[in-house]
Backbone as a ProteinNet text record, in pm:
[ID]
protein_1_A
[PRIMARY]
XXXXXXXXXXXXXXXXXXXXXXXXXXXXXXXXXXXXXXXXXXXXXXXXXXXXXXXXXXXXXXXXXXXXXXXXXXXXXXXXXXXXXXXXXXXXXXXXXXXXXXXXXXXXXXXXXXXXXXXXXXXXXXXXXXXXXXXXXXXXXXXX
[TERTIARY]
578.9	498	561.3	495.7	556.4	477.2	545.2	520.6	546.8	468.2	460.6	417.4	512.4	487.3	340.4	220.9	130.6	80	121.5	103.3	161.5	257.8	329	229.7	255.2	127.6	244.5	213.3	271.8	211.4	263	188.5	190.1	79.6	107.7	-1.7	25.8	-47.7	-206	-170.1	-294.9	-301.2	-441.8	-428.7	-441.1	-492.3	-574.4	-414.6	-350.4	-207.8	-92.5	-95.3	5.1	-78.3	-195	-250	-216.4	-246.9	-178.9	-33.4	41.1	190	183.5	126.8	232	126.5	6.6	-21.3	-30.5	14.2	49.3	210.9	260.4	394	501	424.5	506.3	472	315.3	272.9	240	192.3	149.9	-6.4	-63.2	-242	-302.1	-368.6	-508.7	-631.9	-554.6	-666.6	-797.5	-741	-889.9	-894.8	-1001.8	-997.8	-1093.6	-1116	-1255	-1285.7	-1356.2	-1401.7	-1465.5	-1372.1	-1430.7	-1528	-1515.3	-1630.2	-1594.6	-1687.7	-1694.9	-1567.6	-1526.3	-1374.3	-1290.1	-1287	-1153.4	-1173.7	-1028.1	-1025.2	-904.7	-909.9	-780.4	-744.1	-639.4	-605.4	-506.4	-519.9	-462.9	-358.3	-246	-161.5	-59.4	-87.5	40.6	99.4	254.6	360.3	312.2	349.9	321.6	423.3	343.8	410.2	414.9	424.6	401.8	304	336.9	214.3	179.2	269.8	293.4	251.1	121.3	80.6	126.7	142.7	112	-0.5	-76.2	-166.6	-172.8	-219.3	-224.4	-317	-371.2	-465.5	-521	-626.8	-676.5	-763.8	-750.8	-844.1	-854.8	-753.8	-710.3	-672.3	-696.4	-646.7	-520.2	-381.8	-306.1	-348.5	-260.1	-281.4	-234.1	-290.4	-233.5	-133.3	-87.8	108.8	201.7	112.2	267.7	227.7	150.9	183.8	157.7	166	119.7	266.3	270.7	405.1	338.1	474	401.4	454.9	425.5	417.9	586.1	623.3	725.8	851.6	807.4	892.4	944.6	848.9	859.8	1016.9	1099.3	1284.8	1301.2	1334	1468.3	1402.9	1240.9	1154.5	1269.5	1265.3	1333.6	1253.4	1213.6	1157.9	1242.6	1246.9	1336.8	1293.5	1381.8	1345.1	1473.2	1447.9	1560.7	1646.8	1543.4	1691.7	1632.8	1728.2	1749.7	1725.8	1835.7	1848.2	1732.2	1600.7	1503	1393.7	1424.8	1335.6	1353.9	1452.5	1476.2	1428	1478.7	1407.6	1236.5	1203.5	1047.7	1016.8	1057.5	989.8	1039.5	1184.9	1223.3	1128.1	1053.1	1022.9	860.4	806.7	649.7	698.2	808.5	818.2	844.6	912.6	934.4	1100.7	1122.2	1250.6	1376.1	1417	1493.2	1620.3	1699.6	1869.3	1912.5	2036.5	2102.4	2140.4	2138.9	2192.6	2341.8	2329.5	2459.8	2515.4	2587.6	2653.2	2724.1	2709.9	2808	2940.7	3039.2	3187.6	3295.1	3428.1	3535.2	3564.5	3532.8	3559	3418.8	3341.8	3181.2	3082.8	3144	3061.8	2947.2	2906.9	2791.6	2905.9	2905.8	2951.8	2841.1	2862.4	2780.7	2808.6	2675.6	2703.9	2646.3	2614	2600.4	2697.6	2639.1	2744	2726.8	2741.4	2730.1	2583.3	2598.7	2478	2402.6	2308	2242.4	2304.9	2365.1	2429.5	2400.8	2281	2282	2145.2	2123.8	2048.8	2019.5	1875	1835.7	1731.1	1719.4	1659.6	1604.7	1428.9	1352.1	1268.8	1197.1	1127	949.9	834.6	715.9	663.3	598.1	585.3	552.9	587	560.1	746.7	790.6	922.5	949.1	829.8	867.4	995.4	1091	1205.3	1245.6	1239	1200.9	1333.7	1379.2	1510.5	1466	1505.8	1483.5	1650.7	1613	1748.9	1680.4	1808	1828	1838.2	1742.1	1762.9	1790.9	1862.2	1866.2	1793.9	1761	1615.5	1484.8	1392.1	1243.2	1238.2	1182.4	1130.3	1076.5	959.7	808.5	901	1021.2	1110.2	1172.3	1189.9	1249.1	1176
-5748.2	-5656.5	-5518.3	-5425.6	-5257.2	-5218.3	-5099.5	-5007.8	-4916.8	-4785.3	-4689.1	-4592.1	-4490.7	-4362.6	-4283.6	-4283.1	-4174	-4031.6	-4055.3	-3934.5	-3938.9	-3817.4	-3791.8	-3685	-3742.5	-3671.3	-3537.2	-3437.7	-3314.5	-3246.9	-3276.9	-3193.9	-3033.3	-2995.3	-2815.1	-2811.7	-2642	-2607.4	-2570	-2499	-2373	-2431	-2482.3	-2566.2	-2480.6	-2369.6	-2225	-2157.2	-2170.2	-2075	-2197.8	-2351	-2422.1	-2439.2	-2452.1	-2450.8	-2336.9	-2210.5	-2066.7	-2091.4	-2157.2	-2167	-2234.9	-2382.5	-2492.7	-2454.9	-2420.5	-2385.3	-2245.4	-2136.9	-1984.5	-1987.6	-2006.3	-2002.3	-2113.8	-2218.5	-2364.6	-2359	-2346.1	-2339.5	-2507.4	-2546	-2683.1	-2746.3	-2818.9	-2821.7	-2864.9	-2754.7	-2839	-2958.3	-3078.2	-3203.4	-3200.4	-3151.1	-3168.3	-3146.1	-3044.2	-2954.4	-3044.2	-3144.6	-3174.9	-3179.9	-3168.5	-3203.7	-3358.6	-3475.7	-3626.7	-3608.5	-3631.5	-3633.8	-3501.7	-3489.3	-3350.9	-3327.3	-3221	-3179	-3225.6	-3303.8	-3389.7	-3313.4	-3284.1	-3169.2	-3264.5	-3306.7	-3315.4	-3250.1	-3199	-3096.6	-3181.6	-3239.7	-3319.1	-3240.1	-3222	-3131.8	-3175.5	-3158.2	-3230	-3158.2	-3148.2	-3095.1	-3118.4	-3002.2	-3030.5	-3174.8	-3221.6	-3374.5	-3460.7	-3409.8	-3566.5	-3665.7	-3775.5	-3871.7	-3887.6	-3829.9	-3830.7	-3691.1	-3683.3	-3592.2	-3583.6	-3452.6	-3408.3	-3439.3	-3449	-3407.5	-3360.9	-3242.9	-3142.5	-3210.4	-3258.1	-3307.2	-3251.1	-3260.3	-3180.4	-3232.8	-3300.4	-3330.1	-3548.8	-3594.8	-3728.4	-3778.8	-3881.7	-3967.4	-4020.2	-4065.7	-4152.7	-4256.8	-4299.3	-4467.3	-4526.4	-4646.7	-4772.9	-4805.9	-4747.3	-4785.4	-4707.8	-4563.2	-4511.2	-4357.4	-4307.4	-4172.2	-4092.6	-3947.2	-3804.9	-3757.4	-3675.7	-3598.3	-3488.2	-3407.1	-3231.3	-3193.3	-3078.4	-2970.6	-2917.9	-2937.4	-2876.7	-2991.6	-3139.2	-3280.7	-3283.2	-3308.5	-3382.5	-3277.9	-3362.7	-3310	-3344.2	-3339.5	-3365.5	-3466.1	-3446	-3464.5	-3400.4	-3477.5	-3444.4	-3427.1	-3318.9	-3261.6	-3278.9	-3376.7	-3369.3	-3279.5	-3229.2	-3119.2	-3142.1	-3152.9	-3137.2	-2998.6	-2906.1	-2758.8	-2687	-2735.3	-2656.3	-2506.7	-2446.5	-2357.5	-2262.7	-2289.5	-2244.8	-2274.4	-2410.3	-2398.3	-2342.3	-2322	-2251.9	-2066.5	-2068.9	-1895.9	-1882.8	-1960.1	-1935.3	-1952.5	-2073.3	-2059.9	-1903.5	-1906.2	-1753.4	-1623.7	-1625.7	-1537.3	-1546.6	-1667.5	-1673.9	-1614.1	-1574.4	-1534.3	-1698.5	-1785.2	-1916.6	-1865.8	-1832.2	-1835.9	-1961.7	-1990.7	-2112.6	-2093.3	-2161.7	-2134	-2124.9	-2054.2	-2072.8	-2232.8	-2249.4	-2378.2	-2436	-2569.6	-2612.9	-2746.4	-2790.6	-2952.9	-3050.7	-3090.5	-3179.9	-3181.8	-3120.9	-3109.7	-3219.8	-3188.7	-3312.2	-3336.3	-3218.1	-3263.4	-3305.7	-3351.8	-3383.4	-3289.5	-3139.7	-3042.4	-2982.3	-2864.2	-2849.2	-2698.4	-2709.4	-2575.4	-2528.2	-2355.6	-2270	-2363.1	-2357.2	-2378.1	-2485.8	-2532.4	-2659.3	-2737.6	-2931.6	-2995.2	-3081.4	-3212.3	-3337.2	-3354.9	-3433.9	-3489.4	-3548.2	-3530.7	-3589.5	-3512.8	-3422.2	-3343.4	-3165.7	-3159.2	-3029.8	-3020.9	-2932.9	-2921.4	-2782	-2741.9	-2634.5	-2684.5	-2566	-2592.6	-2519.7	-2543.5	-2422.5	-2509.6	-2451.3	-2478	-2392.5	-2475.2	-2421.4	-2315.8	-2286	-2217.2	-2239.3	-2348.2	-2465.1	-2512.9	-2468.4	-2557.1	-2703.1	-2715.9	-2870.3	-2824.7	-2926.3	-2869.9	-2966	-2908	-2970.2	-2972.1	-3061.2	-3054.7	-3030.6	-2943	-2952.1	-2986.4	-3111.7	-3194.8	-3193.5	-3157.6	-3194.4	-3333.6	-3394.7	-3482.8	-3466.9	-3602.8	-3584.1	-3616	-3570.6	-3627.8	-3589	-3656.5	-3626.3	-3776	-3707.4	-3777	-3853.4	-3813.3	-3932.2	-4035.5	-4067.5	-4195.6	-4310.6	-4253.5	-4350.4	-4403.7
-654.7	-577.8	-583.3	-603.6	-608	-457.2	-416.2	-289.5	-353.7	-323.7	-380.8	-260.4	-255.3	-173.3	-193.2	-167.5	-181.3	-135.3	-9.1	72.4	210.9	205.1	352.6	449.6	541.1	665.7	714.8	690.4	755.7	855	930.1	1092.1	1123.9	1096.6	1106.9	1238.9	1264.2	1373.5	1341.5	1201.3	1166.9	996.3	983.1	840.8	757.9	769.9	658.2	624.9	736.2	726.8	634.6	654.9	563	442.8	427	286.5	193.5	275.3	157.6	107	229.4	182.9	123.1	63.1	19.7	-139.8	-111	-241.9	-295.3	-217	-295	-307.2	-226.5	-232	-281.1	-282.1	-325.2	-486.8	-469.8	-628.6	-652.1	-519.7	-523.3	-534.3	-583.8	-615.2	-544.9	-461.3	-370.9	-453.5	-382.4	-434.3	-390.9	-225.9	-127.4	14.3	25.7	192.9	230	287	301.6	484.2	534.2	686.9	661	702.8	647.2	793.5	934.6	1008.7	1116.9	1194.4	1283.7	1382.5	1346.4	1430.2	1351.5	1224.4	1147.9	997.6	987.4	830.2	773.8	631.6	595	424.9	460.9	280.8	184.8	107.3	59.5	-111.3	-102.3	-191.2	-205.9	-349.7	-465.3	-508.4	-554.4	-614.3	-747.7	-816.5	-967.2	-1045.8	-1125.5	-1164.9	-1040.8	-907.7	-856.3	-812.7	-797.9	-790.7	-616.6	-529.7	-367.7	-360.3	-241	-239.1	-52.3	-73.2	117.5	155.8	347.6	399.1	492.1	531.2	612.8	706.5	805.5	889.6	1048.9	1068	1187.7	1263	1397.1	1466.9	1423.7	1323	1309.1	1411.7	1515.4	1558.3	1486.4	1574.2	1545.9	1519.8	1393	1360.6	1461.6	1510.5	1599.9	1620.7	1740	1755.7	1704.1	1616.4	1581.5	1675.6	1700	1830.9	1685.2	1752	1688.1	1654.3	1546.1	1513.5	1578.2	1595.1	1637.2	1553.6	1539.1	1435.2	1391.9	1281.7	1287.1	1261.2	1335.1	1350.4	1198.4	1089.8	975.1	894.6	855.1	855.8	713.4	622.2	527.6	429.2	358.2	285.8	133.6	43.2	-96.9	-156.2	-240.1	-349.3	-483.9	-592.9	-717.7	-812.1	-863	-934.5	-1070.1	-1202.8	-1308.7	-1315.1	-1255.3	-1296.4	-1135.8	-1094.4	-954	-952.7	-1013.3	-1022.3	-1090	-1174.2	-1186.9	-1054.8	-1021.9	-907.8	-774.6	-746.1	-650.3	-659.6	-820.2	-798.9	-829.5	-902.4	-828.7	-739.1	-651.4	-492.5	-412.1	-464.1	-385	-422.2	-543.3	-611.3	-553.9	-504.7	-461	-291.3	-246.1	-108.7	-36.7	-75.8	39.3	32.9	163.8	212.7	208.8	105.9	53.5	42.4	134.9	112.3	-88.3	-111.4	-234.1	-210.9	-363.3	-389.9	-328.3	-294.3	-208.4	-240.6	-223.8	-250.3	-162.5	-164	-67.7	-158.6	-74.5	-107.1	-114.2	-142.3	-96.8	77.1	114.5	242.1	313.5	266.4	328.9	368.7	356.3	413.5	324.9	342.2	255.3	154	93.9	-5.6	-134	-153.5	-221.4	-362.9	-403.4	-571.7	-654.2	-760.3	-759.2	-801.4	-784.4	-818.1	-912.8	-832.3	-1028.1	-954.8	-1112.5	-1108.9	-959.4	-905.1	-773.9	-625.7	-670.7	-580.3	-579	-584.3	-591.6	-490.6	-415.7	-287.8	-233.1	-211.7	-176.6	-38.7	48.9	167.4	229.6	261.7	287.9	377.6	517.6	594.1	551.9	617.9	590	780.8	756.1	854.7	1015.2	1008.4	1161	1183.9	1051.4	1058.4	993.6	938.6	901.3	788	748.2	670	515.1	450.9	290.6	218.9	138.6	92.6	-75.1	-175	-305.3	-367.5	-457.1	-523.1	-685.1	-705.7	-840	-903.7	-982.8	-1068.4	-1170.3	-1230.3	-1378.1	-1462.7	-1597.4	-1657.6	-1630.2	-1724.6	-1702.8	-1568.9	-1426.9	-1335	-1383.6	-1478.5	-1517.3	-1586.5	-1613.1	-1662.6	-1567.4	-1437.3	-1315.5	-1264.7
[MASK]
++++++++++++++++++++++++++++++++++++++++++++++++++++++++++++++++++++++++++++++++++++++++++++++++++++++++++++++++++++++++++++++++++++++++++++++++

């Protein structure tokens, strides 16, 4: 049996205001704005190459037993990326405010720079605060 990640629910305040970001400034592809029934919107947006898309949602009921995120909750989401260091300057370059590249050090802390392999880490929040981690992989992703 496989499980497969499809879509993480991101809780924003203002859907018109995280849609410009995650697709002017992320450079990520609107799948779908749709209004499914009256008062309920959901924007459904994918990272280029990935198969896990975001959804922006409005006016959704919680699923059964698990409660509402607020805006801003969703933390430490990994974005893989093969060359950090290019991806980090286009997002800086579309205007997303993204720390310089960092690593986890010998002493456990975070230090400037990159590191080995699976250790290299950039970090930028969307405009509610939700907070996104971009890591370096090694290789073409579409292989793991």
């Amino acid at each position: 049996m496989e499980y497969t990640i499809e879509v993480v629910v991101v809780p924003v305040t203002d859907m018109d205001r995280a849609k410009e970001f995650y697709a002017e400034k992320c450079g990520f592809k609107v799948d779908l704005d749709q209004q499914v029934a009256p008062g309920t919107r959901i924007i459904q947006i994918t990272p280029p190459g990935s198969r896990c898309s975001i959804a922006l949602t409005s006016g959704l009921p919680p699923a059964p037993g698990l409660g509402q995120m607020a805006a801003g909750a969703l933390q430490g989401v990994q974005i893989c990326v093969t060359d950090i260091a290019a991806s980090r300057a286009e997002l800086a370059a579309r205007g997303v405010d993204i720390s310089e590249v960092q690593h986890v050090g010998v002493s456990g802390g975070w230090e400037p720079g990159p590191g080995d392999t699976w250790n290299a880490f950039a970090f930028f929040k969307d405009p509610d605060g939700n907070g996104w981690v971009l890591q370096e992989a090694p290789g073409p992703l579409s292989t793991r």
